[in-house]
C-alpha positions in Angstrom: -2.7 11.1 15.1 -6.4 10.1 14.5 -7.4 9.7 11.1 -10.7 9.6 11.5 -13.4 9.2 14.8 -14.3 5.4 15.5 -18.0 4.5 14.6 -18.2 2.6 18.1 -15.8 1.2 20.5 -12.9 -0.8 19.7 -13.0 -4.7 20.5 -9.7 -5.6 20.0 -6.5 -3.0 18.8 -3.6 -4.6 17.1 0.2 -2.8 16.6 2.2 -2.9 13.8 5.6 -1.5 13.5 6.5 -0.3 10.3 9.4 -2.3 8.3 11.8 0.3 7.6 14.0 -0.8 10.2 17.1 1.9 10.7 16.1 5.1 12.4 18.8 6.9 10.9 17.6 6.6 7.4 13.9 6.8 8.3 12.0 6.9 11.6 10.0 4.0 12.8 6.3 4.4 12.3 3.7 2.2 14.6 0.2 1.7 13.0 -3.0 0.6 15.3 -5.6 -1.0 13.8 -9.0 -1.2 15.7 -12.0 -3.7 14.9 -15.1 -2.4 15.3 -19.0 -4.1 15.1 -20.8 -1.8 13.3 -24.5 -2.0 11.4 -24.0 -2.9 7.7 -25.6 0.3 5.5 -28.5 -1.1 3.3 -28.1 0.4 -0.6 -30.5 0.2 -3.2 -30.7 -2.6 -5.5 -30.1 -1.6 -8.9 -29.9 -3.9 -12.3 -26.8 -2.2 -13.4 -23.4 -3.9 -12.3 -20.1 -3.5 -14.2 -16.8 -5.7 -13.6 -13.3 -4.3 -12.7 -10.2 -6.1 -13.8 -7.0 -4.4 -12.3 -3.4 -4.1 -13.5 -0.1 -2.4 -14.5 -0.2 -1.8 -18.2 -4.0 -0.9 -18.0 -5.1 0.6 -15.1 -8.9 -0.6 -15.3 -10.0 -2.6 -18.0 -14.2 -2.6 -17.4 -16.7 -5.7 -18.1 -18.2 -3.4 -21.2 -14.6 -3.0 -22.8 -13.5 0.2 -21.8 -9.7 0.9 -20.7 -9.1 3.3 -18.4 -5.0 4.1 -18.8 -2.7 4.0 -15.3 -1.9 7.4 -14.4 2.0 8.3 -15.6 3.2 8.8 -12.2 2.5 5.6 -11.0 4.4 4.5 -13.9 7.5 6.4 -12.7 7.2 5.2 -9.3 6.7 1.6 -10.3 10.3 2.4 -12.3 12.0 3.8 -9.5 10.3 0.6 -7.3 11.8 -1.9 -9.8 15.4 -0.2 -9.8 15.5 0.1 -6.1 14.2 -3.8 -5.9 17.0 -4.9 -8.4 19.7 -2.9 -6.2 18.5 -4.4 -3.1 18.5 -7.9 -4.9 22.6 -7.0 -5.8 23.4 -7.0 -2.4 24.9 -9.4 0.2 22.1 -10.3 3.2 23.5 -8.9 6.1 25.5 -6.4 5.1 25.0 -2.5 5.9 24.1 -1.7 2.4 21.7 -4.2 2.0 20.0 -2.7 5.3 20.5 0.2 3.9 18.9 -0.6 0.7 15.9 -2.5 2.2 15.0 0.5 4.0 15.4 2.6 1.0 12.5 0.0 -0.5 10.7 0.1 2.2 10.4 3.7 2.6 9.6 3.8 -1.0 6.6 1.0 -0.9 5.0 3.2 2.1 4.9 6.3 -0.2 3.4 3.9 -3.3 
């Protein structure tokens, strides 16, 4: 399925499977990623700039001191992401539950 049209045509396409591993629990998924030379879009030059500093417990913290607070369902899912990562941790490599478990993650990691 085509997300969006290309801009020009591809020079080189690259496939990636998707990690989930075991069909049974989740399909396999195959991504393609395209590069594409394309003119750079000239903006206008402005004297304003702010700076952006990321993270969990603040979602945005800006360069002029404003905090911008992480939305509460990304706190859930970052929960649930830690509680799946610890049960996958609990588990002995190889094993059918720790396949099962590391699909579980990664199925969760896609939807985050």
């Amino acid at each position: 399925m085509w997300s969006r049209e290309l801009p020009a045509a591809p020079s080189s396409v690259t496939v990636i499977k998707d990690c989930k591993g075991d069909s049974r629990i989740a399909p396999t998924k195959y991504f393609l990623s395209f590069v594409v030379e394309i003119q750079p879009e000239i903006l206008l030059q402005t004297d304003n700039s702010v700076g952006i500093d990321l993270g969990f417990k603040t979602f945005a913290t800006l360069s002029d001191g404003r905090k911008v607070d992480a939305p509460k369902q990304l706190k859930k899912r970052i929960k649930k992401y830690r509680k799946l990562s610890k049960s996958l941790s609990k588990k002995t490599k190889g094993s059918k539950r720790y396949e099962k478990a590391r699909a579980r993650v990664a199925k969760f990691h896609a939807k985050l």
